[in-house]
LUMBA-628987 format. One line per 4 residues: number of its first residue (from 1); for each residue x, y, z of C-alpha. Coordinates in nm, 4 decimals. Layout:
<pts>
NUM) X:Y:Z  ...
</pts>
This chain:
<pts>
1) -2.2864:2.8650:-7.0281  -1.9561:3.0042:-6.8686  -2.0531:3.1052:-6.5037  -1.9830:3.4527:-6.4091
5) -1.6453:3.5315:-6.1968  -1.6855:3.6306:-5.8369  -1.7021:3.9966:-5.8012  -1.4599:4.1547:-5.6672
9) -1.1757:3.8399:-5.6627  -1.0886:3.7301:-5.4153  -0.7350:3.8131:-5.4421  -0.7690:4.1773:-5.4770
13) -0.5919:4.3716:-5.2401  -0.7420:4.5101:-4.8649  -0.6472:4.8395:-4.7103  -0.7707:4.9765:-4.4276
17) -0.8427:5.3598:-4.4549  -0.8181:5.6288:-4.1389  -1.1266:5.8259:-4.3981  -1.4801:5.7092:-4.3142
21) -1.5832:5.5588:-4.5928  -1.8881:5.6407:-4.8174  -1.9405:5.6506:-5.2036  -1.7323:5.8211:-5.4124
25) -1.3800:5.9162:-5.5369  -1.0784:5.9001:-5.2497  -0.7706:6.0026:-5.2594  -0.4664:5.7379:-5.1307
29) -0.1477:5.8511:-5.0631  0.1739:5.7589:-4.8566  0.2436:5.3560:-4.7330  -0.0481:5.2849:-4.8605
33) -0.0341:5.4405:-5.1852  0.3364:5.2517:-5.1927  0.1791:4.9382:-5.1332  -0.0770:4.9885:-5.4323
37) 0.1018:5.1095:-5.6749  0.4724:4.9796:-5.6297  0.4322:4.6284:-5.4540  0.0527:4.5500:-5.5613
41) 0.0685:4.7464:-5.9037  -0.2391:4.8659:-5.9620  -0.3813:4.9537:-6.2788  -0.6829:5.1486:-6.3467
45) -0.9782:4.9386:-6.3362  -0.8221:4.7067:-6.0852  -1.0456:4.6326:-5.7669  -0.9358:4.6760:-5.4113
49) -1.0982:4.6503:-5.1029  -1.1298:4.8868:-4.8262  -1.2281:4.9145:-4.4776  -1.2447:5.1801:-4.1994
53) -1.3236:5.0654:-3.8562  -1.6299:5.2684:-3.8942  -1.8285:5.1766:-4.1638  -1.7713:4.8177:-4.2816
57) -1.5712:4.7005:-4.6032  -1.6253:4.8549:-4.9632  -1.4909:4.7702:-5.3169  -1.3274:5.0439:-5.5232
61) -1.1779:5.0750:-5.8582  -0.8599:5.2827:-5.9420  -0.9273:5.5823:-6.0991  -0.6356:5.7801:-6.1694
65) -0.2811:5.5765:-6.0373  0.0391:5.7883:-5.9973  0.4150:5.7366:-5.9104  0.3127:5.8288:-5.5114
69) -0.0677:5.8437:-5.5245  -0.3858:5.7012:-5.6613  -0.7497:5.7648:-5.6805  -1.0050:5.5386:-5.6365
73) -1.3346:5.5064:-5.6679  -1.5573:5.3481:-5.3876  -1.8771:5.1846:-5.5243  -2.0615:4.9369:-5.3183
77) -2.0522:4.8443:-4.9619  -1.9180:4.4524:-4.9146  -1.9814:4.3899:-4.5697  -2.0881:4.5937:-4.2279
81) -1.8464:4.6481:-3.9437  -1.7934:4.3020:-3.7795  -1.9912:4.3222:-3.3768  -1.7329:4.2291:-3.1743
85) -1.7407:4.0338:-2.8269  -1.7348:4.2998:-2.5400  -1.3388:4.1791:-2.3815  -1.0417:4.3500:-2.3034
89) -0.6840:4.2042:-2.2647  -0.5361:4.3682:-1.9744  -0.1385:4.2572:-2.0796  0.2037:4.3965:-1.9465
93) 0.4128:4.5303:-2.2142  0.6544:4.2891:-2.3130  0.9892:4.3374:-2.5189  0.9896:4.4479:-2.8716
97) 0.8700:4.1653:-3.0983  0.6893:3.9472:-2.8413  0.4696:4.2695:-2.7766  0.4018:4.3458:-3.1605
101) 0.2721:3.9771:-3.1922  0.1028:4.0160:-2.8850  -0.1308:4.3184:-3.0699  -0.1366:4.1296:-3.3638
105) -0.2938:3.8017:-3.1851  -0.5252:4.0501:-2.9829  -0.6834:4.1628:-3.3449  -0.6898:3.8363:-3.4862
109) -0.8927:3.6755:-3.1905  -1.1603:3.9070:-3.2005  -1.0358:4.1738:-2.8442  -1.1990:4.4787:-2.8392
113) -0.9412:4.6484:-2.6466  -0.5840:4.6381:-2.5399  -0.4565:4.7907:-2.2145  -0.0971:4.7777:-2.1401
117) -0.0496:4.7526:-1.7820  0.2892:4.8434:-1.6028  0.3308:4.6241:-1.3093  0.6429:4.5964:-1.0332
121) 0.8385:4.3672:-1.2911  0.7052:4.4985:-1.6346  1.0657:4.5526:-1.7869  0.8940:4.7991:-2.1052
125) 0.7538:5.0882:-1.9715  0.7384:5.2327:-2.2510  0.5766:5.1981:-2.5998  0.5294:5.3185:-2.9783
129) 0.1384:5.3100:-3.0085  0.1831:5.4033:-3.3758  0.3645:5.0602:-3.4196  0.1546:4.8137:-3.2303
133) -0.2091:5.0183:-3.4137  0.0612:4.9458:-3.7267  0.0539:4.5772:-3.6434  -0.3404:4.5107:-3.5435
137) -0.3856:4.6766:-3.9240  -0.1571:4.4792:-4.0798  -0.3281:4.1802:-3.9021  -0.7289:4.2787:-4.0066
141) -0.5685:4.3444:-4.3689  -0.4246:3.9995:-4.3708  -0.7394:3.8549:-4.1792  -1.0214:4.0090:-4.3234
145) -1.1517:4.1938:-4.0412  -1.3398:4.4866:-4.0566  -1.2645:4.5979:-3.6656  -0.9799:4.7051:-3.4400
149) -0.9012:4.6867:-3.1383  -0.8993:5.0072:-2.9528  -0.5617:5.0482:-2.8274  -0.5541:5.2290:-2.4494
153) -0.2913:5.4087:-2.3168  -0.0383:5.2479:-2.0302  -0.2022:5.2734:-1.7061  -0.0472:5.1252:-1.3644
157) -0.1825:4.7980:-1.2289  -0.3111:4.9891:-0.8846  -0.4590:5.2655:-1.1336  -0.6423:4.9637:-1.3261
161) -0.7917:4.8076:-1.0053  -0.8707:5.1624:-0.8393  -1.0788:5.2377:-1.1429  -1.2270:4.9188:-1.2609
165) -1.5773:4.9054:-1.3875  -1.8204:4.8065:-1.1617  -2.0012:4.5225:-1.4165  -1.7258:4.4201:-1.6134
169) -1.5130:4.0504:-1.4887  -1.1233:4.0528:-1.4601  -1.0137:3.7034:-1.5088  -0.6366:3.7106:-1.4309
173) -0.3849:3.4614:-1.4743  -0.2634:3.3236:-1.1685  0.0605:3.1604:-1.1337  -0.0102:3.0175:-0.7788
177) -0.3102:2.8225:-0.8980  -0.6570:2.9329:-0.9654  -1.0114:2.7804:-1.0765  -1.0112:2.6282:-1.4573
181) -1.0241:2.8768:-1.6517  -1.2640:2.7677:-1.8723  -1.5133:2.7022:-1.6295  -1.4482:3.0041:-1.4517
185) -1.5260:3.1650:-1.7824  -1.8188:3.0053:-1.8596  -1.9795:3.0897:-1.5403  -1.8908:3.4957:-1.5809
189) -2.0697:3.5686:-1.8956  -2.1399:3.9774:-2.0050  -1.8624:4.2224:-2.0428  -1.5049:4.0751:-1.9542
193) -1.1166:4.1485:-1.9129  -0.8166:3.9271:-1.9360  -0.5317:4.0079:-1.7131  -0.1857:3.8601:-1.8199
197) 0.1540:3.9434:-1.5628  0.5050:4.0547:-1.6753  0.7580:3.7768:-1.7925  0.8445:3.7596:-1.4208
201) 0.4799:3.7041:-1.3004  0.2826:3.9197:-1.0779  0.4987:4.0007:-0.7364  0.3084:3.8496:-0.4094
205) 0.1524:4.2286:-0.3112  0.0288:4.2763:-0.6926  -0.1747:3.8725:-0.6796  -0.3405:4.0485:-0.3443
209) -0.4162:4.3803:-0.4822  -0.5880:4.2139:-0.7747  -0.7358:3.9926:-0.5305  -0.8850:4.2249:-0.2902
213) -1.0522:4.3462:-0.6373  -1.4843:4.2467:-0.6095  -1.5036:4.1570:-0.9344  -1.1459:3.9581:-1.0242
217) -1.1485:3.5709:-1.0585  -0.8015:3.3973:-1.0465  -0.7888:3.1138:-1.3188  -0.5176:2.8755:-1.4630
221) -0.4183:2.8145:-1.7562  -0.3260:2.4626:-1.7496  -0.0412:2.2291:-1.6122  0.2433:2.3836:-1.8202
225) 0.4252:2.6912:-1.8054  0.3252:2.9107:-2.0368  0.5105:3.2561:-2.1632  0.3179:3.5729:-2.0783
229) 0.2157:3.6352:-2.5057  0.1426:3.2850:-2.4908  -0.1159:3.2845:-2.2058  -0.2729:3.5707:-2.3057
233) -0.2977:3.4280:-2.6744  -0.4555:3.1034:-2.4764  -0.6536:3.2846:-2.2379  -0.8526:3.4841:-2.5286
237) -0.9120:3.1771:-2.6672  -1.0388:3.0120:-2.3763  -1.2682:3.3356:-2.3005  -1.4149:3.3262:-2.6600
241) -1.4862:2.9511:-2.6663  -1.6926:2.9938:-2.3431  -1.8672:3.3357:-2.5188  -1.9646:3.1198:-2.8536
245) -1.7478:3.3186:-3.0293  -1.5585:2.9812:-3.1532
</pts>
């Protein structure tokens, strides 16, 4: 007896949707329509998923496919929004391209939030929150993830520390030597934040402002010299390891 295919393949394409999702007919249009109908090229009948941030995944079926829109039909919920662990990556906007994978990496290791943070030597002090949100999507598509990363506007580093939460631990990255960071993170569980420094580090008044913070913990990252997207890309790791995220 011929075993029935998996339903819906596996290879069927995943969108994420700004609409809440829910049964029913939806309308696509724009990128993703594009990326349906010219680059996927969808029939009707053919399967794709869908998720929302919101609600979880769901299969739908084309409908109705045009030259610049389609309509699908969403039938049956596939999965619930993903829980995700309670950390934020505090990170200092880097220059176009290490930044982008920077958001990327933040989606695919699970973050719940993103904070750019503009610090004495930060040399991007400003940046396209349209294209970084572009990349975390492009990154749950790719990844199967049914959650995003909030994405926070630029805030100051004295800002950060003035205002920061009262239960909540800020492990930063210290250049000048800190306690394992692993360890450190395994004895700080509940709610958490990463704090990576500029290309050019944090400046000597910056390590003792963060200091001077109750609830910061320097930690290293290792012997080596790492790049800032690279030690927060470690770091995250390191933090979700000690959580039992890994």
């Amino acid at each position: 007896m011929t075993a029935t295919p998996a339903w819906p393949p596996q290879s069927a394409p995943r969108l994420f949707v700004e609409h809440e999702l829910a049964p029913g007919p939806l309308r696509i249009d724009g990128p993703a329509a594009h990326y349906l109908v010219s680059v996927m090229r969808m029939a009707p009948g053919d399967p794709v998923k869908l998720f929302d941030d919101v609600t979880g995944e769901w299969l739908a079926t084309a409908a109705q496919v045009g030259r610049r829109d389609l309509t699908v039909d969403v039938s049956t919920r596939l999965r619930e929004r993903e829980p995700v662990p309670d950390l934020w990556l505090c990170a200092a906007p880097l220059k176009k391209g290490r930044v982008d994978w920077l958001a990327e990496k933040a989606c695919e290791l699970g973050v719940d939030r993103l904070v750019p943070v503009l610090t004495s030597r930060t040399v991007v002090d400003k940046l396209k929150a349209d294209r970084l949100r572009a990349h975390m999507i492009e990154a749950a598509e790719q990844c199967a993830r049914t959650a995003l990363p909030s994405l926070a506007e630029p805030v100051k580093l004295a800002a950060l520390l003035r205002d920061w939460p009262e239960n909540r631990a800020l492990f930063f990255a210290d250049e000048t030597g800190g306690v394992p960071a692993l360890a450190a993170m395994r004895a700080h569980r509940g709610p958490a934040a990463i704090l990576i420094g500029p290309e050019g580090g944090f400046t000597a008044e910056e390590r003792d402002a963060i200091r001077a913070c109750r609830q910061a913990i320097g930690v290293g990252l290792g012997p080596r010299i790492l790049r800032a997207d690279t030690a927060a890309a470690a770091a995250v790791s390191l933090w979700m390891a000690a959580a039992g995220d890994w």
